[in-house]
DRENMI-241636 format. One line per field, with one value per atom (N, C-alpha, C, O, CB): atom name; z, x, y. Coordinates in Angstrom, 1 decimal. Glycine has a CB too. Layout:
atom: c(CA ...) $
c3: c(Z ...) $
c1: c(X ...) $
c2: c(Y ...) $
***
This chain:
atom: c(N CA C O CB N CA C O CB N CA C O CB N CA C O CB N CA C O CB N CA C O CB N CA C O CB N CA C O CB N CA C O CB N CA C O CB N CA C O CB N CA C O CB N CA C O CB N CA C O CB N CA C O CB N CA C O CB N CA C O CB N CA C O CB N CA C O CB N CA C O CB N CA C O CB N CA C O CB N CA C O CB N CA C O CB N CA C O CB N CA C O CB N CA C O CB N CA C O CB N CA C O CB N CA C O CB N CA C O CB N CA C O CB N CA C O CB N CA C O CB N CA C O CB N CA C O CB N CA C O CB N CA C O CB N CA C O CB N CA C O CB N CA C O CB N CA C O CB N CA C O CB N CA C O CB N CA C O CB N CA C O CB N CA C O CB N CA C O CB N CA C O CB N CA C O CB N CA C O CB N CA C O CB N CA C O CB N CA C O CB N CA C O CB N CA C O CB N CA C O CB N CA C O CB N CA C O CB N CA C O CB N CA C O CB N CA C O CB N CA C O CB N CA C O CB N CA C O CB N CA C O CB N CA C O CB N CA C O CB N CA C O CB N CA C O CB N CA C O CB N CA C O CB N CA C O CB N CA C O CB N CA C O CB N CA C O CB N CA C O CB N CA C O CB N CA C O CB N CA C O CB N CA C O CB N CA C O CB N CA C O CB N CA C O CB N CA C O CB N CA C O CB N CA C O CB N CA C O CB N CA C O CB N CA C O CB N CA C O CB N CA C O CB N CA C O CB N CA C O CB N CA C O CB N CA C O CB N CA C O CB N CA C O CB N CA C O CB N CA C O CB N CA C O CB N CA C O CB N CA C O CB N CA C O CB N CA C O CB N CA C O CB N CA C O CB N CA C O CB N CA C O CB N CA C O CB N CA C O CB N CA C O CB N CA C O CB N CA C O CB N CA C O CB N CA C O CB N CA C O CB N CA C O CB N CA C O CB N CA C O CB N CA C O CB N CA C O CB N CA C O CB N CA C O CB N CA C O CB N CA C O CB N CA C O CB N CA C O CB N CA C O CB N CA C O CB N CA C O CB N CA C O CB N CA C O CB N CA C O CB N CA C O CB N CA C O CB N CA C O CB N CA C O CB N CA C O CB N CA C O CB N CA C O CB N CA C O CB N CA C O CB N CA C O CB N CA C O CB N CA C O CB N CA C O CB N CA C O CB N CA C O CB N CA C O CB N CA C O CB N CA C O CB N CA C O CB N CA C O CB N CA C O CB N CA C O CB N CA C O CB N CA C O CB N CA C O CB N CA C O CB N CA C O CB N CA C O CB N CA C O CB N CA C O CB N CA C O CB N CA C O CB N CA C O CB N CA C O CB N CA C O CB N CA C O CB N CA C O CB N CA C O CB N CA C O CB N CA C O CB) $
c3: c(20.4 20.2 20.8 21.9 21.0 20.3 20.1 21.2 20.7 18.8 22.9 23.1 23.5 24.4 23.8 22.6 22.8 22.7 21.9 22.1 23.6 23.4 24.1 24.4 21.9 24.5 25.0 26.7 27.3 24.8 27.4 28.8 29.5 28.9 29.1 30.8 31.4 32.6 33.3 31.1 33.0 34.8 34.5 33.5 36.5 35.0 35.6 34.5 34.2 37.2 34.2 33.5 31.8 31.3 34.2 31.3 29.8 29.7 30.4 29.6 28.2 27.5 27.0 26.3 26.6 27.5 26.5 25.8 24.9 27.1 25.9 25.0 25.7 26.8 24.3 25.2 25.3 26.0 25.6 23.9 27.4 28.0 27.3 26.7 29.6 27.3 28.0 28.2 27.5 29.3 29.0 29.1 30.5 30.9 27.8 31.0 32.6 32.4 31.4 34.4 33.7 34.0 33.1 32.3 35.9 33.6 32.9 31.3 30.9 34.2 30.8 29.5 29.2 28.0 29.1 29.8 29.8 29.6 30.3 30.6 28.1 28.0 29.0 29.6 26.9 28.9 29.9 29.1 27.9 30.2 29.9 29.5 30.2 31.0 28.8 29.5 30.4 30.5 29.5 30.1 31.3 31.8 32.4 33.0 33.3 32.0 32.7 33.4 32.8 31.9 34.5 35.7 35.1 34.3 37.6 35.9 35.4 36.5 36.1 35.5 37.9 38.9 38.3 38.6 40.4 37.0 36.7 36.9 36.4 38.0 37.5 37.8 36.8 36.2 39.3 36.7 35.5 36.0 36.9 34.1 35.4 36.4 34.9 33.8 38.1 35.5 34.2 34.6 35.7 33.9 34.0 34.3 33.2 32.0 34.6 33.6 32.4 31.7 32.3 32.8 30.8 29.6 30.2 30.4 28.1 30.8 31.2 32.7 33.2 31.3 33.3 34.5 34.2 34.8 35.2 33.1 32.3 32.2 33.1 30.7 31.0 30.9 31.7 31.5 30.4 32.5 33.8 34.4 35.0 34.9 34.5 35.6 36.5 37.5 35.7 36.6 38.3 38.8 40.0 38.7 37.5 37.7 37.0 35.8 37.1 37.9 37.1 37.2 36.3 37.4 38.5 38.7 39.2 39.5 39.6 39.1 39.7 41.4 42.1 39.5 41.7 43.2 44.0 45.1 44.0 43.7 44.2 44.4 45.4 42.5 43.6 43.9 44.8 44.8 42.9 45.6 47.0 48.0 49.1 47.1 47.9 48.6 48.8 49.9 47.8 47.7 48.2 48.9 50.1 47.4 48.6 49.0 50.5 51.3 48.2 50.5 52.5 53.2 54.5 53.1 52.5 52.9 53.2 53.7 52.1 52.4 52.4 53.9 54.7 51.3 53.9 55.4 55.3 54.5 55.8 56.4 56.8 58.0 58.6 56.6 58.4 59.8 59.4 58.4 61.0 60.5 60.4 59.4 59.3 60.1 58.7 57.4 58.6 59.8 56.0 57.3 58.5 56.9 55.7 59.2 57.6 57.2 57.6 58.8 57.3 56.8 57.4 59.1 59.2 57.4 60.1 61.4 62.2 63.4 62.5 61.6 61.7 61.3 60.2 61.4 63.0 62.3 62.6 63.7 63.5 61.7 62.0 63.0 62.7 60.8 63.6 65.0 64.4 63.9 66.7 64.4 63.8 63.9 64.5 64.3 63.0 63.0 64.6 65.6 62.0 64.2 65.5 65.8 67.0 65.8 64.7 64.6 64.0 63.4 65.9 64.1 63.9 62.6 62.2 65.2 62.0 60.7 60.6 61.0 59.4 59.9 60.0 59.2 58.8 59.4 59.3 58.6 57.0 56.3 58.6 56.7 55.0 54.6 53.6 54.8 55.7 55.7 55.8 55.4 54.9 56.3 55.9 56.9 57.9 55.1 57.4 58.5 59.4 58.9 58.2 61.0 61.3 61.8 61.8 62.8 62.1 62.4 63.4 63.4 61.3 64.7 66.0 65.1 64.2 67.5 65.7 64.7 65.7 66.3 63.6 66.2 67.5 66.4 65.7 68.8 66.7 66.3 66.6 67.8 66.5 66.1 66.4 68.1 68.6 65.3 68.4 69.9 70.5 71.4 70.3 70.5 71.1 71.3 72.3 72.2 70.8 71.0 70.0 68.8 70.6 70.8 69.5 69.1 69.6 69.9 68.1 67.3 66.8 67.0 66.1 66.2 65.4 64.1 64.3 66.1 62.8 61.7 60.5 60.3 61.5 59.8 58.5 57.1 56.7 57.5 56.8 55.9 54.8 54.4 55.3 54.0 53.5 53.3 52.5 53.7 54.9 55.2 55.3 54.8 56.9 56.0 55.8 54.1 53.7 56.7 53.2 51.4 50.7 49.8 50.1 51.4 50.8 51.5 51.2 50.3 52.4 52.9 53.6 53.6 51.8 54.2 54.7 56.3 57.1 54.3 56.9 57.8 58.0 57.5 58.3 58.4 59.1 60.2 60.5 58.6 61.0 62.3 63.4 63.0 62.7 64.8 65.4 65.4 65.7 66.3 65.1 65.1 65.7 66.0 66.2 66.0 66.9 65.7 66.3 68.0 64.4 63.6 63.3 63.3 62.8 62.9 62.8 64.0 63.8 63.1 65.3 66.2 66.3 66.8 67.6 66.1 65.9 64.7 64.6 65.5 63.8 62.9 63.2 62.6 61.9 64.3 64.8 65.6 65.4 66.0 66.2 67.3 66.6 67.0 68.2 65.8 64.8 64.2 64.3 63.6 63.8 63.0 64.6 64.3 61.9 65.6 66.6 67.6 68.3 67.3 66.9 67.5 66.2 66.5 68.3 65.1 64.1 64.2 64.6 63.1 63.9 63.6 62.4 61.2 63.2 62.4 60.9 60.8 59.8 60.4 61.9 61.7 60.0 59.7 63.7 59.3 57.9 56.6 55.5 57.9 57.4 56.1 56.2 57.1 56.3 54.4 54.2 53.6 53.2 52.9 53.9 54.0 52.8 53.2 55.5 51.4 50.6 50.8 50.7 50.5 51.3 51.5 53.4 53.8 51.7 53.7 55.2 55.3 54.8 56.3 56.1 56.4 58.1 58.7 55.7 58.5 59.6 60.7 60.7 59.8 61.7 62.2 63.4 63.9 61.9 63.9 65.6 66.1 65.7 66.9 67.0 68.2 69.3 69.8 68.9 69.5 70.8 71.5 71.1 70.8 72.6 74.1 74.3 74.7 75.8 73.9 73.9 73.0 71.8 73.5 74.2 72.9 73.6 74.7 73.1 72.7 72.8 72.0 70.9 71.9 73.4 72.9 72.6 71.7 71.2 73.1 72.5 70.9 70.0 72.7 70.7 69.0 69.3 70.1 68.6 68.6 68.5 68.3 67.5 67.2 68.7 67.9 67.5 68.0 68.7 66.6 65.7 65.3 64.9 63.9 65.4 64.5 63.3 63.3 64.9 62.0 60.8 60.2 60.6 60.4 59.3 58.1 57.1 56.5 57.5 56.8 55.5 54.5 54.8 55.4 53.3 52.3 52.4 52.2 51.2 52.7 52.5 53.6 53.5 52.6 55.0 56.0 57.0 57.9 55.8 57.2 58.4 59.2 58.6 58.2 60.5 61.5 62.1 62.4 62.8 62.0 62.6 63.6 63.5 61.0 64.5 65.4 64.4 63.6 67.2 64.5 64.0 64.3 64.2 62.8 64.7 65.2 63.8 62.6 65.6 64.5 63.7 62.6 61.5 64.8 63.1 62.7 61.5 60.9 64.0 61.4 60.5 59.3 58.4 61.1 59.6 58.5 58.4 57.3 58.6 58.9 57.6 57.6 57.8 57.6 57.5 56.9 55.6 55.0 57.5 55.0 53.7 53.0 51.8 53.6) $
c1: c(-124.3 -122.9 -122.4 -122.6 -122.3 -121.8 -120.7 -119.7 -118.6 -119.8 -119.6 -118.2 -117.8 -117.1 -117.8 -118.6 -117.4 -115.8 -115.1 -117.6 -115.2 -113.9 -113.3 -112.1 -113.5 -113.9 -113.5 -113.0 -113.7 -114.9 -111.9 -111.6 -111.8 -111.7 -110.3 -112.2 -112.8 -112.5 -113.1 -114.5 -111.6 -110.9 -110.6 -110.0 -112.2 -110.8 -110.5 -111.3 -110.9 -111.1 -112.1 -113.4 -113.3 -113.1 -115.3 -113.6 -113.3 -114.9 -115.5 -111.8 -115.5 -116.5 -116.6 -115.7 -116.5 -117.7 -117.5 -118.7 -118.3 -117.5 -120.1 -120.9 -122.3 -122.7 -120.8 -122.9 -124.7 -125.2 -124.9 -125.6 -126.1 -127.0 -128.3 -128.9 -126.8 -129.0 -130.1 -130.3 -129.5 -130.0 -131.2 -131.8 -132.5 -133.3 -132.7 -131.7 -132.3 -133.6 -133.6 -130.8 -134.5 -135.6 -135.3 -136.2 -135.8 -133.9 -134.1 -133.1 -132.4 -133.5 -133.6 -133.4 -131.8 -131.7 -133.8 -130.7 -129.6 -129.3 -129.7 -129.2 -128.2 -127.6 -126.6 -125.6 -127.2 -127.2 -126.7 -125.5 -125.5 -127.9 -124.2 -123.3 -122.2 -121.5 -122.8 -122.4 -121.7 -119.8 -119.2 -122.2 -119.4 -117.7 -117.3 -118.1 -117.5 -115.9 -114.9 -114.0 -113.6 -114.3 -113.7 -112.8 -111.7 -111.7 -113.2 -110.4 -109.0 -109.2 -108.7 -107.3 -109.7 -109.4 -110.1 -109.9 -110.4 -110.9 -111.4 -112.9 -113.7 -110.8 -113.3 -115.0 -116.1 -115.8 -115.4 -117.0 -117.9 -119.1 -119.7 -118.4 -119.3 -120.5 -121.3 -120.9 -119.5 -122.6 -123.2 -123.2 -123.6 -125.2 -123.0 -122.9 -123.4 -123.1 -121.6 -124.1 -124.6 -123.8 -122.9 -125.7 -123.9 -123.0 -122.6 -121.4 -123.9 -123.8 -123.4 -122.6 -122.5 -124.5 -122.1 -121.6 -119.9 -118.9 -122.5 -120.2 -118.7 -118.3 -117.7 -118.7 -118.8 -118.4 -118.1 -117.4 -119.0 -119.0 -118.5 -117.6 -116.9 -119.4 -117.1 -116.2 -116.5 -115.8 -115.3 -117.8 -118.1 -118.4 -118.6 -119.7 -118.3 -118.0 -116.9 -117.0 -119.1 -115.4 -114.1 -114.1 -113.7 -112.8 -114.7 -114.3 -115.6 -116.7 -113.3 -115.5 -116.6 -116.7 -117.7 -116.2 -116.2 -116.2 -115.1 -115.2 -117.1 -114.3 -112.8 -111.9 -111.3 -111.9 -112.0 -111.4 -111.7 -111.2 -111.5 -112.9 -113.2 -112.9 -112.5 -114.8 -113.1 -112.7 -110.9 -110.4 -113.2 -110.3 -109.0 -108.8 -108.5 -108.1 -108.9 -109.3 -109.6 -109.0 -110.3 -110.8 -111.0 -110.3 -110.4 -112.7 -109.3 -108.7 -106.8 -105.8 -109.2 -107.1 -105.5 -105.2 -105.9 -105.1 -103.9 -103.4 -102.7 -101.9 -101.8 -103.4 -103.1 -102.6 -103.0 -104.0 -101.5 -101.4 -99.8 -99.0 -101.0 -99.8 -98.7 -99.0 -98.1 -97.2 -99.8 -100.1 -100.5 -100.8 -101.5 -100.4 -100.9 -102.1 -101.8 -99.1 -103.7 -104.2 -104.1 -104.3 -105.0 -104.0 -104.5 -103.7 -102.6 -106.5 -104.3 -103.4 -104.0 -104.0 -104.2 -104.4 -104.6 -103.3 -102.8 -105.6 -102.8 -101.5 -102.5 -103.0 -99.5 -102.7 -103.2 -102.6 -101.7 -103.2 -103.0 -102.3 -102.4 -101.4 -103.3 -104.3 -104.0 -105.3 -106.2 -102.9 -105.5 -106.8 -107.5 -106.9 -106.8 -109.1 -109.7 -110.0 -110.4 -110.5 -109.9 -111.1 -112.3 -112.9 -111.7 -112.6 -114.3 -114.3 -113.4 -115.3 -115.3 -115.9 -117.7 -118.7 -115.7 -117.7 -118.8 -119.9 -119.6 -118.6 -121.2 -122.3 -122.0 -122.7 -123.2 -120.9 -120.2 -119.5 -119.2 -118.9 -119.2 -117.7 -116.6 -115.6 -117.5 -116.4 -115.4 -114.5 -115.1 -115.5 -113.2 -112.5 -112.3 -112.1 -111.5 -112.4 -112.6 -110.8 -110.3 -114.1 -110.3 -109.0 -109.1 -110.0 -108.2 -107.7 -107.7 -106.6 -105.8 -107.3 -107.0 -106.3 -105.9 -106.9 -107.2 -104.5 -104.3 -103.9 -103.0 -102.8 -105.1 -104.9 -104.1 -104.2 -105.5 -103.0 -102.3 -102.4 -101.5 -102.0 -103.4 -104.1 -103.7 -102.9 -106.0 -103.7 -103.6 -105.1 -105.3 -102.9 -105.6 -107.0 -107.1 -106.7 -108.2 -107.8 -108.2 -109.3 -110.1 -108.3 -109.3 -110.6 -110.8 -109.7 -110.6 -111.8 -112.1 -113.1 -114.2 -112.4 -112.4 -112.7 -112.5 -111.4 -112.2 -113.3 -112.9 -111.6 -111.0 -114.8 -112.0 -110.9 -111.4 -110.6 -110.1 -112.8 -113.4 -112.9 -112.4 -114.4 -113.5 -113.7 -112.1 -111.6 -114.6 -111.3 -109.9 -109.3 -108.7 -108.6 -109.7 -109.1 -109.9 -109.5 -109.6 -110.9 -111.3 -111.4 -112.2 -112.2 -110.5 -110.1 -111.5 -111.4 -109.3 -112.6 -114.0 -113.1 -113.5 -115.8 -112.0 -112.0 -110.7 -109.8 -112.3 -110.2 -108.6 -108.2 -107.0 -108.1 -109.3 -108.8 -109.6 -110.3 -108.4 -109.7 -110.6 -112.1 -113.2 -110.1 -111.8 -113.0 -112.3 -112.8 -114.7 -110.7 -110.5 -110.1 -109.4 -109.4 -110.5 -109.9 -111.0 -110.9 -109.3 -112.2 -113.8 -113.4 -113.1 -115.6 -113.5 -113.6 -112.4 -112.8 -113.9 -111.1 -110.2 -110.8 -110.6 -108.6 -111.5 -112.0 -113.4 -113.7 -112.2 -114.0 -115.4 -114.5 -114.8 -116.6 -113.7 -113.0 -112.3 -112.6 -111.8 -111.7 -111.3 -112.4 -112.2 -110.5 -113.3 -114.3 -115.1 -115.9 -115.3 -115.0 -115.6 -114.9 -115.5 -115.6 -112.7 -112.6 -112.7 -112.4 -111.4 -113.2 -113.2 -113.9 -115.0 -113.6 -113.7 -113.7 -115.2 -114.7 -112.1 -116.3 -116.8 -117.8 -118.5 -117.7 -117.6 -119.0 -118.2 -117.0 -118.9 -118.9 -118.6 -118.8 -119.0 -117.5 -118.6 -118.2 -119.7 -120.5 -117.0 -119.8 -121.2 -121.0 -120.0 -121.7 -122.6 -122.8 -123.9 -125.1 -123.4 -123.7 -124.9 -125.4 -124.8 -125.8 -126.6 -127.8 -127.3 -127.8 -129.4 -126.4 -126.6 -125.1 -124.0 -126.5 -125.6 -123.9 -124.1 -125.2 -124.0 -123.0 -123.1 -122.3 -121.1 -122.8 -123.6 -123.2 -123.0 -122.5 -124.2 -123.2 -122.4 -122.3 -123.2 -123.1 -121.4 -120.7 -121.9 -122.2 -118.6 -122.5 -123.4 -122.7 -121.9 -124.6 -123.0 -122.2 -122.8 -122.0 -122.9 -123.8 -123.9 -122.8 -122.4 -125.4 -122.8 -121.9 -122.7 -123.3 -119.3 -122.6 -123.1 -121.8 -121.3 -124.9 -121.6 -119.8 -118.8 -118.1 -119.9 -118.4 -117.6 -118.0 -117.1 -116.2 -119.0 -119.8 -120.5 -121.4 -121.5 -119.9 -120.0 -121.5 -122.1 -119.0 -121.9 -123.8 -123.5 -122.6 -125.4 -124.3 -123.6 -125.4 -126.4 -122.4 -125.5 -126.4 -126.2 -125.1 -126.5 -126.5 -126.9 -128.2 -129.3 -126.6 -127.9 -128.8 -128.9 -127.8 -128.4 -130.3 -130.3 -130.7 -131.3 -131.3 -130.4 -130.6 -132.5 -132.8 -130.1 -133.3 -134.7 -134.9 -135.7 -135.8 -134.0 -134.1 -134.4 -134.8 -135.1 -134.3 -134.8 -133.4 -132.3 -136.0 -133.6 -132.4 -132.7 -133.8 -132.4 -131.4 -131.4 -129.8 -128.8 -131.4 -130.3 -128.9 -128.6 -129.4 -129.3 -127.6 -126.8 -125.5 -124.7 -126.9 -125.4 -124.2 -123.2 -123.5 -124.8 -121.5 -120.3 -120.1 -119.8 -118.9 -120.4 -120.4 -121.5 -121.5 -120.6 -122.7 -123.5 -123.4 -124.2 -124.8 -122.6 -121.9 -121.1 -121.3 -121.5 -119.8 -118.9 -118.6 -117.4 -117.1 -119.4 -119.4 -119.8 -120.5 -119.9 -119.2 -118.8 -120.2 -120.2 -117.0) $
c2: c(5.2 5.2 3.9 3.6 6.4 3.3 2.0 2.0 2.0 2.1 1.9 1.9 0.7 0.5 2.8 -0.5 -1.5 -1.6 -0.9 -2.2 -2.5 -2.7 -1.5 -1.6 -2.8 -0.2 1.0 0.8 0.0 2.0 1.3 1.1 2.3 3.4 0.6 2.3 3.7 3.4 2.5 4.2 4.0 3.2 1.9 1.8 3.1 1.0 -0.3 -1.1 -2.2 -0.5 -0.7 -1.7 -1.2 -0.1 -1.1 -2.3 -2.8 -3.4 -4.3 -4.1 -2.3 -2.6 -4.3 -4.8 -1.6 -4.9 -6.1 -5.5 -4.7 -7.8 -5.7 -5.6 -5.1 -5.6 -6.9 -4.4 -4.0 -4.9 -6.1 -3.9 -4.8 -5.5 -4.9 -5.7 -5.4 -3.3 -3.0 -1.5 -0.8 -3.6 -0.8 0.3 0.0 -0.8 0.5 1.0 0.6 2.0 2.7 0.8 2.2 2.5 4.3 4.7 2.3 5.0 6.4 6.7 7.6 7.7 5.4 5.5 5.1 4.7 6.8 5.2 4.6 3.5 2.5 4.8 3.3 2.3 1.7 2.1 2.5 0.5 -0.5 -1.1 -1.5 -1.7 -1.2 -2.2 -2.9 -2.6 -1.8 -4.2 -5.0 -4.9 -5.2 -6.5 -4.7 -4.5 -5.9 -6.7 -3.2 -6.1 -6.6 -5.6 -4.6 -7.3 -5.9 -5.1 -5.7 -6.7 -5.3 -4.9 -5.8 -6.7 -7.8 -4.9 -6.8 -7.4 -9.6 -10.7 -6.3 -8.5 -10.3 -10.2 -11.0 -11.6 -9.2 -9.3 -8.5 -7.5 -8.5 -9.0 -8.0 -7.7 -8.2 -8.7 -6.6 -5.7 -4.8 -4.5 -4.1 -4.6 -4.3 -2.4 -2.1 -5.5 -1.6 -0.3 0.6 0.4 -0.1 1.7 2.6 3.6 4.3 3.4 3.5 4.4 5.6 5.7 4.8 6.9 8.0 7.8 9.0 8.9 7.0 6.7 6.2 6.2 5.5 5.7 5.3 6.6 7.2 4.5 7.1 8.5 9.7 10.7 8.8 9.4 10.6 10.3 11.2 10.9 8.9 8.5 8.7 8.8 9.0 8.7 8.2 6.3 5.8 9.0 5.7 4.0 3.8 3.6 3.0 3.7 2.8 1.7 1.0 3.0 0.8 0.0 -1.1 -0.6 0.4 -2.5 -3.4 -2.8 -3.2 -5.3 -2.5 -1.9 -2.0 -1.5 -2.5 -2.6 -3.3 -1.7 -1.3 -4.7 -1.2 0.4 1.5 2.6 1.0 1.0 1.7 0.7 1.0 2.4 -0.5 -1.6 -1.2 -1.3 -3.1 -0.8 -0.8 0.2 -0.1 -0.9 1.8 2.9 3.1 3.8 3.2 2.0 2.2 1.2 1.3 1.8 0.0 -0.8 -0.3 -0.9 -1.8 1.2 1.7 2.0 2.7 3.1 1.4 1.8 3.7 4.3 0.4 4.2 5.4 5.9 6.9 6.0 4.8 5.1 6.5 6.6 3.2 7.2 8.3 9.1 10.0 7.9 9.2 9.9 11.1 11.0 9.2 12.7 13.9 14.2 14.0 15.8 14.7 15.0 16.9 17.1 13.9 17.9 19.1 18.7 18.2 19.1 19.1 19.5 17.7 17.7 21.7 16.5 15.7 14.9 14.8 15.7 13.9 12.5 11.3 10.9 12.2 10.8 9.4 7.9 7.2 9.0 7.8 7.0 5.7 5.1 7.0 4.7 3.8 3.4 4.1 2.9 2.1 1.6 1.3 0.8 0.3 1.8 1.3 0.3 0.0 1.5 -0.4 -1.8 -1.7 -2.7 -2.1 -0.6 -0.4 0.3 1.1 0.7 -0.1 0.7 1.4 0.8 -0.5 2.8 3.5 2.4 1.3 4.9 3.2 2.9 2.3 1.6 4.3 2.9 3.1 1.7 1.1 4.6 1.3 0.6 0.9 0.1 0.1 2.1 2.4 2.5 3.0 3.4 2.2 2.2 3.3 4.4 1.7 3.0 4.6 4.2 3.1 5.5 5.5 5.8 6.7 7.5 6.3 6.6 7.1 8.1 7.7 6.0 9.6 10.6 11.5 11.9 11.3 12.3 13.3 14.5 14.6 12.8 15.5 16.8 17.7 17.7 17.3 18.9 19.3 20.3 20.9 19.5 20.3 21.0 19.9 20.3 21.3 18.5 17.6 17.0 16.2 18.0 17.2 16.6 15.3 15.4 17.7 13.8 12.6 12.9 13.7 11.0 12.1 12.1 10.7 10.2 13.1 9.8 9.0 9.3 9.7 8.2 9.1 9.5 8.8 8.4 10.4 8.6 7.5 8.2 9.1 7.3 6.5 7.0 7.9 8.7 5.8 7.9 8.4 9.7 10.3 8.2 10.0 11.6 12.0 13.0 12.0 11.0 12.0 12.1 13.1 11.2 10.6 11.1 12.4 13.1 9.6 12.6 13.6 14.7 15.6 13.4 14.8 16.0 17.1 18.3 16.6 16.2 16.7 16.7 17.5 15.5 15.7 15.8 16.6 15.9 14.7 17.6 18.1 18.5 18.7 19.1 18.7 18.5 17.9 16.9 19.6 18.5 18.2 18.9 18.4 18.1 19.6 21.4 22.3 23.4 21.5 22.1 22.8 24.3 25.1 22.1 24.7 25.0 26.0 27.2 24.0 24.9 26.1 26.8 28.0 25.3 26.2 27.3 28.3 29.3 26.7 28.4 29.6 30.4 31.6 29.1 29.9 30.9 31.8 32.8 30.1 31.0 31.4 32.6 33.8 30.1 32.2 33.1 34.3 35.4 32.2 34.4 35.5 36.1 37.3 35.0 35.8 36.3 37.1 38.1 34.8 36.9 37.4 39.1 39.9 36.0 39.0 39.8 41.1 42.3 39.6 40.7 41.6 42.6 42.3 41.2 44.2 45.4 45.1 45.0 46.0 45.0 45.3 46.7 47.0 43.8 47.3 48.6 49.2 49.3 50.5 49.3 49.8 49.2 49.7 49.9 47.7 46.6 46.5 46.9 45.0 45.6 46.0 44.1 43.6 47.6 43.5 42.1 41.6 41.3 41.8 41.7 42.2 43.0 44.1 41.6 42.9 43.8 44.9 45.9 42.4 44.3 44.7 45.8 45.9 43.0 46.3 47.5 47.3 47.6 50.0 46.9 47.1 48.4 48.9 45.9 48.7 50.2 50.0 51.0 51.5 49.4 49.2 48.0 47.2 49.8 47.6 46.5 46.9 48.0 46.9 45.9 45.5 44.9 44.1 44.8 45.3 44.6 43.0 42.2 45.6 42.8 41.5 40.1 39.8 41.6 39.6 38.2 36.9 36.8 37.7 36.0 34.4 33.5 33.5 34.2 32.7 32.0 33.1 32.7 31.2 34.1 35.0 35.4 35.7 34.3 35.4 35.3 37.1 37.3 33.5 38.0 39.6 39.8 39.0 40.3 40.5 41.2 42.1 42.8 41.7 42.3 43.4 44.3 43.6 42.4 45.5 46.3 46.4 47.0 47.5 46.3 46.6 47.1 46.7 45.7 47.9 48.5 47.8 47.6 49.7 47.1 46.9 48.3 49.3 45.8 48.0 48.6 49.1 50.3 47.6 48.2 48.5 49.5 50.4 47.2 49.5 50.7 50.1 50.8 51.8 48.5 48.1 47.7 47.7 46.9 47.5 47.7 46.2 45.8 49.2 45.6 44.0 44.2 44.9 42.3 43.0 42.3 41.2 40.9 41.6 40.6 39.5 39.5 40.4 39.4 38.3 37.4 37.6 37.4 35.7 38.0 38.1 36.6 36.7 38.2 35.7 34.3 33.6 32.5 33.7 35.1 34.9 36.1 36.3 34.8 36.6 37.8 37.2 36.7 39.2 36.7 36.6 34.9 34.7 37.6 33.8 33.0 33.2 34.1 32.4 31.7 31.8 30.8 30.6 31.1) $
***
């Protein structure tokens, strides 16, 4: 298939290089920024290559200061950048707790708070009622006095008839 002259993000088909190692047509791009980069056909198409690279370069170069991610406000650059390149950011969680976190992790929303958020959910999932509720295979039939971290033990039945302990935090995770 022909997609010369075709644009896909940022980058404009000029013409066929090649066939790299897993059989993919190779082709060469112009970026709008001016740069050309040789990129494979199914990477065009997926849109997982728009750009000669300049579009994550801007991306980790976008200023995010006061921005609120999730229960995260962004304070300001650290100075420092991860393994990735990518800028880390001094970030005060709504607990009041800092953090340092990239910009990566906060555009894509892997980062929103401090943890302090898993753990209210570890902590909920721990004062829960579940003798009844059933876990796939498992029904659970009593609250054991034992806890680890405030994290419930719980007795359950499996279905095959065998009787296990397990932690509130390993039933109802997702």
């Amino acid at each position: 298939m022909d997609i010369k002259g075709q644009k896909f993000g940022r980058l404009v088909v000029i013409r066929r290089v090649g066939v790299n190692i897993s059989r993919n047509i190779l082709w060469l791009c112009e970026c709008n920024c001016g740069n050309r980069t040789t990129v494979a056909a199914n990477h065009l198409r997926s849109g997982h290559t728009k750009s000669c690279g300049c579009l994550q370069r801007e991306v980790t170069r976008k200023n995010l200061k006061h921005r609120i991610f999730g229960r995260l406000i962004v304070i300001r650059d650290t100075g420092k950048r991860n393994n990735d390149k990518n800028i880390l950011w001094e970030c005060v969680c709504e607990c009041g707790n800092k953090i340092e976190t990239s910009s990566h992790n906060l555009l894509r929303g892997d980062t929103q708070s401090c943890g302090c958020y898993a753990r209210e959910r570890r902590s909920e999932a721990s004062k829960l009622d579940l003798i009844g509720q059933r876990f796939g295979r498992l029904l659970v039939i009593q609250e054991l006095d034992e806890r680890k971290h405030r994290n419930v033990l719980w007795k359950c039945e499996c279905d095959c008839g065998n009787e296990i302990m397990t932690y509130s935090s390993l039933l109802t995770s997702e």
